[in-house]
VEXVORO-42120 format. One record per residue: x, z, y of N, C-alpha, C in turn; residue in three letters. Coordinates in pm, 1 decimal. Example, Ala and Ser with C-alpha at 12.3 -4.5 7.8 and 13.67 -1.06 7.14 Angstrom:
2
nx | nz | ny | cax | caz | cay | cx | cz | cy | residu
1319.0 | 780.0 | -569.0 | 1230.0 | 780.0 | -450.0 | 1320.0 | 780.0 | -330.0 | ALA .
1285.0 | 708.0 | -225.0 | 1367.0 | 714.0 | -106.0 | 1290.0 | 787.0 | 3.0 | SER .
This chain:
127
nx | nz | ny | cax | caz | cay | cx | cz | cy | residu
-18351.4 | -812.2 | -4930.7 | -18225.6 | -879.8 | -4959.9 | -18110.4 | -781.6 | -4938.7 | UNK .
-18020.8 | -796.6 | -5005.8 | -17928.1 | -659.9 | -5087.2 | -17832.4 | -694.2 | -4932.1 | UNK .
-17810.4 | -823.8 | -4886.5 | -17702.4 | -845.8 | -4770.6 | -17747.6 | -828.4 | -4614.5 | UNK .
-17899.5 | -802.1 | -4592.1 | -17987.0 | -750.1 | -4541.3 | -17973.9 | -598.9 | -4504.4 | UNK .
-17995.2 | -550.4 | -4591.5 | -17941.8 | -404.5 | -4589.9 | -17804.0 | -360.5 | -4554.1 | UNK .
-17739.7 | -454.8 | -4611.1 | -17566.1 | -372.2 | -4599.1 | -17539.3 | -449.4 | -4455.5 | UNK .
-17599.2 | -535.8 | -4385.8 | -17552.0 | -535.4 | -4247.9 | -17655.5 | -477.1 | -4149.3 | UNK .
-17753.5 | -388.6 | -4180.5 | -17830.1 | -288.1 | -4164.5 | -17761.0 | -158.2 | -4124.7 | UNK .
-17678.1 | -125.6 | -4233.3 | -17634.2 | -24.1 | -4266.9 | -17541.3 | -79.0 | -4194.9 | UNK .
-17426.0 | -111.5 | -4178.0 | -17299.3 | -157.1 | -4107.1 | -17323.4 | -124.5 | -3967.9 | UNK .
-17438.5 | -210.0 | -3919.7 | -17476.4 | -191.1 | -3766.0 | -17518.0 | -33.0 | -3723.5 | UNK .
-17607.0 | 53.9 | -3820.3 | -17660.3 | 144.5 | -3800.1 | -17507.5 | 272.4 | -3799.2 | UNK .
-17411.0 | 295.7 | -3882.3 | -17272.7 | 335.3 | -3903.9 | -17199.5 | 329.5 | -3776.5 | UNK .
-17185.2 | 191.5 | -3722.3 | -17138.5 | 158.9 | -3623.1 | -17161.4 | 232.5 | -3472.9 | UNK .
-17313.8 | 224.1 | -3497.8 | -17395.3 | 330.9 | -3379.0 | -17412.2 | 499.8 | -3421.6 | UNK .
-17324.8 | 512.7 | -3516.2 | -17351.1 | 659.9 | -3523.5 | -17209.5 | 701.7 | -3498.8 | UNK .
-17126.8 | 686.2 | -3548.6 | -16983.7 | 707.3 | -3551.8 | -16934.6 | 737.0 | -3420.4 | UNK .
-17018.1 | 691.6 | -3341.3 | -16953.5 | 740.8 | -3209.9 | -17043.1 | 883.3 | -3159.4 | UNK .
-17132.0 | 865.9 | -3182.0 | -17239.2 | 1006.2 | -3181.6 | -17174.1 | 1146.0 | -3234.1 | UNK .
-17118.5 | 1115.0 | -3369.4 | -17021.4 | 1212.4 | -3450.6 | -16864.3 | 1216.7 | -3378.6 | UNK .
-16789.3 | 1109.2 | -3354.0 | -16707.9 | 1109.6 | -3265.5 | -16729.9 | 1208.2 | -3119.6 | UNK .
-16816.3 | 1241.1 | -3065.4 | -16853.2 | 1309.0 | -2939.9 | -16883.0 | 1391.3 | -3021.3 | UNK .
-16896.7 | 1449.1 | -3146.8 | -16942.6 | 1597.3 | -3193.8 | -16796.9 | 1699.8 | -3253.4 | UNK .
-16707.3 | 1577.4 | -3285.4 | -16579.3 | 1592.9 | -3353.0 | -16481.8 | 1643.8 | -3206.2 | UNK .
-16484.1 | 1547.5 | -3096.1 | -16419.7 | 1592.5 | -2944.8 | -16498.8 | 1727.9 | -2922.8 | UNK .
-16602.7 | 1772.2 | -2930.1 | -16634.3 | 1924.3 | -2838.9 | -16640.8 | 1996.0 | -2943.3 | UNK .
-16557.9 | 1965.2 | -3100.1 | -16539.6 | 2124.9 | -3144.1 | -16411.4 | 2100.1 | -3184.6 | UNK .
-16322.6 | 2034.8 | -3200.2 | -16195.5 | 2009.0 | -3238.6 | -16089.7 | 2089.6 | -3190.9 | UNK .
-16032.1 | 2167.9 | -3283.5 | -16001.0 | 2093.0 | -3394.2 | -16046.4 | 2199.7 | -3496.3 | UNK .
-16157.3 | 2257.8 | -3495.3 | -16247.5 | 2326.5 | -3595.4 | -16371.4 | 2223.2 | -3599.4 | UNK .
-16379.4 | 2117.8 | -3629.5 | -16515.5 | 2038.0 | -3637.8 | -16561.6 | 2060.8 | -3837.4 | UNK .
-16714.9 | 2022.7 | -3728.6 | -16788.7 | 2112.3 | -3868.9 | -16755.6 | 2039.8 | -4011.1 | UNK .
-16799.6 | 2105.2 | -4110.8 | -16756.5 | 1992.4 | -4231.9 | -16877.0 | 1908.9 | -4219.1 | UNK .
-16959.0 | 1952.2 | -4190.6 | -17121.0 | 1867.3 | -4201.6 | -17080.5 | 1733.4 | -4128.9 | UNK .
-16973.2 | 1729.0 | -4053.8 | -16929.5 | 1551.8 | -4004.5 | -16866.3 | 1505.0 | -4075.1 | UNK .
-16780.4 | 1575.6 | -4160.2 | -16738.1 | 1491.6 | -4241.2 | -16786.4 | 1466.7 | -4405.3 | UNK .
-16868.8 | 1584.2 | -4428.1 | -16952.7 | 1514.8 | -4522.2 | -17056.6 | 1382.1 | -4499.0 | UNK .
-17097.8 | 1409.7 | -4349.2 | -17180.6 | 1284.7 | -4338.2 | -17057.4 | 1154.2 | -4364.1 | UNK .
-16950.5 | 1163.3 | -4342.0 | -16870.2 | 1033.6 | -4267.1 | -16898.8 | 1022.9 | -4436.6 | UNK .
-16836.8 | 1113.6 | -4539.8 | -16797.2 | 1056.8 | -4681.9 | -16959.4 | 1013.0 | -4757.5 | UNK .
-17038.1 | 1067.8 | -4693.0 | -17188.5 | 946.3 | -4732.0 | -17188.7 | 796.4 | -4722.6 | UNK .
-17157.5 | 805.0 | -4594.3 | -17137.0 | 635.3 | -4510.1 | -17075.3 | 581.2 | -4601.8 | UNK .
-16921.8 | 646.9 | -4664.1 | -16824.4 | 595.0 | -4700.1 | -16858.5 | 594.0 | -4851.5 | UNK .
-16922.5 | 602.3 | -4943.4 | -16981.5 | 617.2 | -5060.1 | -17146.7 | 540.7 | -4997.7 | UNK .
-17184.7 | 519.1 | -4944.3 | -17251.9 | 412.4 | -4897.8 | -17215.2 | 283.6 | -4916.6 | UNK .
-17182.1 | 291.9 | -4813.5 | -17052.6 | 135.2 | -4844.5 | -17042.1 | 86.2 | -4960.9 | UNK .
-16985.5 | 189.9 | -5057.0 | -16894.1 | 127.5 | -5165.5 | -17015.8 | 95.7 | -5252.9 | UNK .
-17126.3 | 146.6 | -5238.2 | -17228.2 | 110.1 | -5357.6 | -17321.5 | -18.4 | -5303.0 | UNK .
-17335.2 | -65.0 | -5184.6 | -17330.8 | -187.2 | -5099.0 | -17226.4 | -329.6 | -5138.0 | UNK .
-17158.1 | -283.7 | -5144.6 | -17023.0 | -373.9 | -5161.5 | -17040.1 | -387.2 | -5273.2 | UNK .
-17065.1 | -285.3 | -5422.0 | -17096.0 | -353.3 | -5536.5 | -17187.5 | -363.7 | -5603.3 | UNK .
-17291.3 | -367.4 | -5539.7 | -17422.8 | -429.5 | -5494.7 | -17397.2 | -597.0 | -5485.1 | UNK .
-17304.9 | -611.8 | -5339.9 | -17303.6 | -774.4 | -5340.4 | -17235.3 | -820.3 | -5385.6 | UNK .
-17156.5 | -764.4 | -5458.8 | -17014.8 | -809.0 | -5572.1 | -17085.9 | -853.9 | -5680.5 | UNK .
-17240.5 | -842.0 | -5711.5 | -17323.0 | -846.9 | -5835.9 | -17386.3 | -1023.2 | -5793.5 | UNK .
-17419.9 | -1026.6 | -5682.8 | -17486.9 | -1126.6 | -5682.7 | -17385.5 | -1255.9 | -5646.3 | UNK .
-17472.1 | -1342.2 | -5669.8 | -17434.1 | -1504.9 | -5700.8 | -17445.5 | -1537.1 | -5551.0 | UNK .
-17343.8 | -1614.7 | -5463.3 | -17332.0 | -1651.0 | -5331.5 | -17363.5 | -1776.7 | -5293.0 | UNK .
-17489.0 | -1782.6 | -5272.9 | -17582.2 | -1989.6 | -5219.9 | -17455.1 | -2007.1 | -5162.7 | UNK .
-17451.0 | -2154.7 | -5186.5 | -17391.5 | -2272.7 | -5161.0 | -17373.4 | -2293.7 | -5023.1 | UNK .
-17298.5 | -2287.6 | -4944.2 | -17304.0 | -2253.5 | -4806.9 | -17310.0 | -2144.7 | -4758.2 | UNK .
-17305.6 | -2072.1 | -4808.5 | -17298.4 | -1874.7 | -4773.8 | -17138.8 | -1834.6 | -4806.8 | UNK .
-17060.4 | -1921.6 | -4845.9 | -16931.1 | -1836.7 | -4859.0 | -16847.1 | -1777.8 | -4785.9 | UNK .
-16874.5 | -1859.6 | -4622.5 | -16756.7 | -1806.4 | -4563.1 | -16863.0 | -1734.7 | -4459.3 | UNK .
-16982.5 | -1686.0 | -4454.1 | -17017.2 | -1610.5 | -4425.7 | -16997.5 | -1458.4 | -4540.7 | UNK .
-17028.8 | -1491.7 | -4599.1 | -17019.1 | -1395.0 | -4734.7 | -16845.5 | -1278.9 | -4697.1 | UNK .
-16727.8 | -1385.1 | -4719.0 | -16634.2 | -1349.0 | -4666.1 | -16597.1 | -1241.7 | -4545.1 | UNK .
-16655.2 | -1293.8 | -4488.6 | -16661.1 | -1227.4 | -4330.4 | -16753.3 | -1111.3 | -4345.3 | UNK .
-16856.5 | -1095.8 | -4417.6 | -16908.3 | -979.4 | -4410.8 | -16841.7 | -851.3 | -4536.6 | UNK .
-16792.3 | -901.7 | -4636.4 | -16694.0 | -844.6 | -4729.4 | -16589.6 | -782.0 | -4626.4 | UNK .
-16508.8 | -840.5 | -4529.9 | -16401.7 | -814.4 | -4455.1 | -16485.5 | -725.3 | -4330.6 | UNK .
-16569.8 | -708.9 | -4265.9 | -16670.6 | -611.6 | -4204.0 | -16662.4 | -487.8 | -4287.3 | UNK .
-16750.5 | -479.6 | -4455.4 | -16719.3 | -383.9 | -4484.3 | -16613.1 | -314.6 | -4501.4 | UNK .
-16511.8 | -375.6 | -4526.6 | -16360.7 | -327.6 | -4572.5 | -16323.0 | -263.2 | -4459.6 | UNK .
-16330.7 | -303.2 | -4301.9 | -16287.4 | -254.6 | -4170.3 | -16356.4 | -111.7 | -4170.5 | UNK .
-16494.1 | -109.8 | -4171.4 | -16600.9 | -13.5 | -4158.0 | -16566.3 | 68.1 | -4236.1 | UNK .
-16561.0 | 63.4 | -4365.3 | -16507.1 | 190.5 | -4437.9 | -16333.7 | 226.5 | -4465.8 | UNK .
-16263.8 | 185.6 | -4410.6 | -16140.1 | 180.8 | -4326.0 | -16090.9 | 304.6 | -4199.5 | UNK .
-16243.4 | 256.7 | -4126.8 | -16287.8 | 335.1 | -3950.9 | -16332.3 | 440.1 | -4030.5 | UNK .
-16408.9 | 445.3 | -4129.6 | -16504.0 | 558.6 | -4173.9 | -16392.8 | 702.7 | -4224.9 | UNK .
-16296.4 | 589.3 | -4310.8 | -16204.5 | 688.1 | -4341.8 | -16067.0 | 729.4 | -4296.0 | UNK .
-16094.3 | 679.4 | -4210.5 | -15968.9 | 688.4 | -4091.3 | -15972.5 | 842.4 | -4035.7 | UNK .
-16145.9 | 819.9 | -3998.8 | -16183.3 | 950.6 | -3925.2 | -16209.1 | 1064.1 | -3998.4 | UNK .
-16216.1 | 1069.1 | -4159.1 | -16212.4 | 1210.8 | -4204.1 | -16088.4 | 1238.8 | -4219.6 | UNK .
-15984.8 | 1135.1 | -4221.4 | -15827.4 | 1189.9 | -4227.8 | -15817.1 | 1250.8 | -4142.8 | UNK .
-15836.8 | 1204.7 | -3997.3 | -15799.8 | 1284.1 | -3893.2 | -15899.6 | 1449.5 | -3885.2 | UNK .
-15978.4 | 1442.8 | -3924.9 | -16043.7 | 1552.3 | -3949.0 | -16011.8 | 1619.7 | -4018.5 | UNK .
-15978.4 | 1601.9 | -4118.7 | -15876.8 | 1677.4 | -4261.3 | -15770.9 | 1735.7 | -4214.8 | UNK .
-15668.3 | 1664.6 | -4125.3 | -15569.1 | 1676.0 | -4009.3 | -15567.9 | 1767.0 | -3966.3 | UNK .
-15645.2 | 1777.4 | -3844.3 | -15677.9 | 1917.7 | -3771.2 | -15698.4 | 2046.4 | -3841.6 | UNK .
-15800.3 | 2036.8 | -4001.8 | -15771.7 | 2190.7 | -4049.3 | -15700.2 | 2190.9 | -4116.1 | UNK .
-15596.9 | 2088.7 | -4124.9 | -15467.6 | 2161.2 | -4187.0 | -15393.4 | 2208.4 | -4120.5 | UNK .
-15360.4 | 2122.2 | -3996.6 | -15261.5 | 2198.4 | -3840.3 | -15293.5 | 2287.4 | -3799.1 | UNK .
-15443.9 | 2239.4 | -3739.4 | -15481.0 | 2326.0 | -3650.2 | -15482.5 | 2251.9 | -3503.6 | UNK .
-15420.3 | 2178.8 | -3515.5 | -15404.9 | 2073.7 | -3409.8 | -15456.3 | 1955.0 | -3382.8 | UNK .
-15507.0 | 1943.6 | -3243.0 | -15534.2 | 1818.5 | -3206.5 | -15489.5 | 1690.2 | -3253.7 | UNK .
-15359.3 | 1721.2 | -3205.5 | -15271.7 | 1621.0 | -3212.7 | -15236.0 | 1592.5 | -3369.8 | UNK .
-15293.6 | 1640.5 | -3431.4 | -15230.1 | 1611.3 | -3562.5 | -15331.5 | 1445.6 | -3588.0 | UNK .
-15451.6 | 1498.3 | -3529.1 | -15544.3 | 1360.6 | -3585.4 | -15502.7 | 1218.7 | -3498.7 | UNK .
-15492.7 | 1244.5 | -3380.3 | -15442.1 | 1124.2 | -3293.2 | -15401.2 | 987.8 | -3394.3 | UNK .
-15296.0 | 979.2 | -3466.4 | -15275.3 | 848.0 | -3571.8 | -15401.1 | 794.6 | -3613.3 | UNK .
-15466.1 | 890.9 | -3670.5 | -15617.1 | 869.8 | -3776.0 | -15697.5 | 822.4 | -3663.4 | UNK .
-15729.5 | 879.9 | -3565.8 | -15797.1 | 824.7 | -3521.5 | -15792.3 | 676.5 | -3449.1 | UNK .
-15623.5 | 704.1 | -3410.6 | -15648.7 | 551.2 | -3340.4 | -15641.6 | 464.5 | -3435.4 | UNK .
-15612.1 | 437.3 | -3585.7 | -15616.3 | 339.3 | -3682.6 | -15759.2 | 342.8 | -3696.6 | UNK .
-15872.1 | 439.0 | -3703.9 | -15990.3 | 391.6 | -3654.7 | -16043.0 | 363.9 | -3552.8 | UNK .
-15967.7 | 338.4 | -3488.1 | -16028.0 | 219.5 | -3300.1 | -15965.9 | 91.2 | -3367.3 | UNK .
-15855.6 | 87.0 | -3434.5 | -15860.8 | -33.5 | -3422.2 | -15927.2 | -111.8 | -3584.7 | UNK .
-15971.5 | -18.5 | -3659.0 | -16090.5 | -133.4 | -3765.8 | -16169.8 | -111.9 | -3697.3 | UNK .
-16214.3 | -72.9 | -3623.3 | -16408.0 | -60.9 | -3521.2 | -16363.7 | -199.8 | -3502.0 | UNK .
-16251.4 | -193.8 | -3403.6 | -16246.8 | -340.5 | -3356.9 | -16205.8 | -486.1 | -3470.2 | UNK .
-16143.1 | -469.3 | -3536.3 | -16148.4 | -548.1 | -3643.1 | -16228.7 | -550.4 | -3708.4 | UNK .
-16394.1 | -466.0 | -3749.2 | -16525.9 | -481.5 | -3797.7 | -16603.0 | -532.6 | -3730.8 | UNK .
-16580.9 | -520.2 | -3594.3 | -16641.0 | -586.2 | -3466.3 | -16666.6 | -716.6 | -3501.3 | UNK .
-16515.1 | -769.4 | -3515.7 | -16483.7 | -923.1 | -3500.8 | -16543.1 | -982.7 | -3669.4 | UNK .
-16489.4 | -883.6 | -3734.0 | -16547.3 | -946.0 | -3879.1 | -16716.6 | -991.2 | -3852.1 | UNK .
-16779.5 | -899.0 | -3822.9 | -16910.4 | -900.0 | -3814.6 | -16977.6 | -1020.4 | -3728.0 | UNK .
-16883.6 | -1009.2 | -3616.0 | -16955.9 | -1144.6 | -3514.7 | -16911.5 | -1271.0 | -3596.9 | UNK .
-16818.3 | -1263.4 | -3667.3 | -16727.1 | -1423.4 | -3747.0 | -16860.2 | -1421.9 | -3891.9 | UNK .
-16912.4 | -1318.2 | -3975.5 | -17011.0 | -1348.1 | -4025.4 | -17154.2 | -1425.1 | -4000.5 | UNK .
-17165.8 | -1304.3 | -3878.9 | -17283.6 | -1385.6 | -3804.5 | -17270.0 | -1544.5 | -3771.8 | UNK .
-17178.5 | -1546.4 | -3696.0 | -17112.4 | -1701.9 | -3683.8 | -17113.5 | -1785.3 | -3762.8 | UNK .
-17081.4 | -1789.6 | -3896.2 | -17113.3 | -1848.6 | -4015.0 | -17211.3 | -1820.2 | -4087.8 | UNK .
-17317.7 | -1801.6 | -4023.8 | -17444.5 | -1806.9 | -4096.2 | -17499.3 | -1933.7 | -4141.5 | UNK .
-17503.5 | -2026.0 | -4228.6 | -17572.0 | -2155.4 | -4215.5 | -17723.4 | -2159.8 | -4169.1 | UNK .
-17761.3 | -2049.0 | -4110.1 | -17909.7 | -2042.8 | -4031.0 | -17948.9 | -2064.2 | -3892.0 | UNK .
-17991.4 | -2094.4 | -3849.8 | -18037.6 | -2101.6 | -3665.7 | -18121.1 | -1981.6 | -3660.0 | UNK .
């Protein structure tokens, strides 16, 4: 199931991003491109996920779960691209501080994907 996968993938993103986040802090602000090519996978991930479920027909009682996981992805690849800005940032400065904005607009979709994600789950019409 195509919505199976993309909250697969959402959860699995979620647990990596911080892995790459701790790889981005101990070389910054020379971090490798290989993090941010991975981030623009995720992020071209996503988008072929999203219209993936943009294709299919939404059961009768799945909408406002449906919703909530649409608004998950949107946060997630938001966070995703938050963090190659700020990465982009740094080799243009040279500076730390240049990414600081980017990054904290990705703390706060983590946390607004957070909430999307638990408000999907929540509206699951399943036990």
């Amino acid at each position: 199931m195509a919505t199976d996968a993309m909250v697969a993938q959402l959860e699995g993103d979620d647990e990596r991003i911080p892995e790459l986040a701790a790889q981005i802090n101990n070389t910054a602000p020379k971090v490798p491109t290989w993090i941010r090519d991975e981030l623009e996978t995720m992020l071209d991930d996503l988008d072929v996920g999203n219209e993936e479920l943009a294709e299919l027909d939404v059961p009768a009682g799945f909408e406002d779960s449906d919703y909530w996981l649409g608004e998950a992805i949107t946060h997630m690849a938001n966070r995703v691209y938050a963090t190659i800005q700020g990465i982009e940032a740094m080799w243009d400065t040279g500076k730390v501080s240049s990414s600081t904005p980017f990054f904290n607009e990705g703390r706060t979709e983590r946390d607004e994907y957070r909430k999307a994600l638990q408000k999907y789950h929540d509206f699951l019409p399943i036990d």
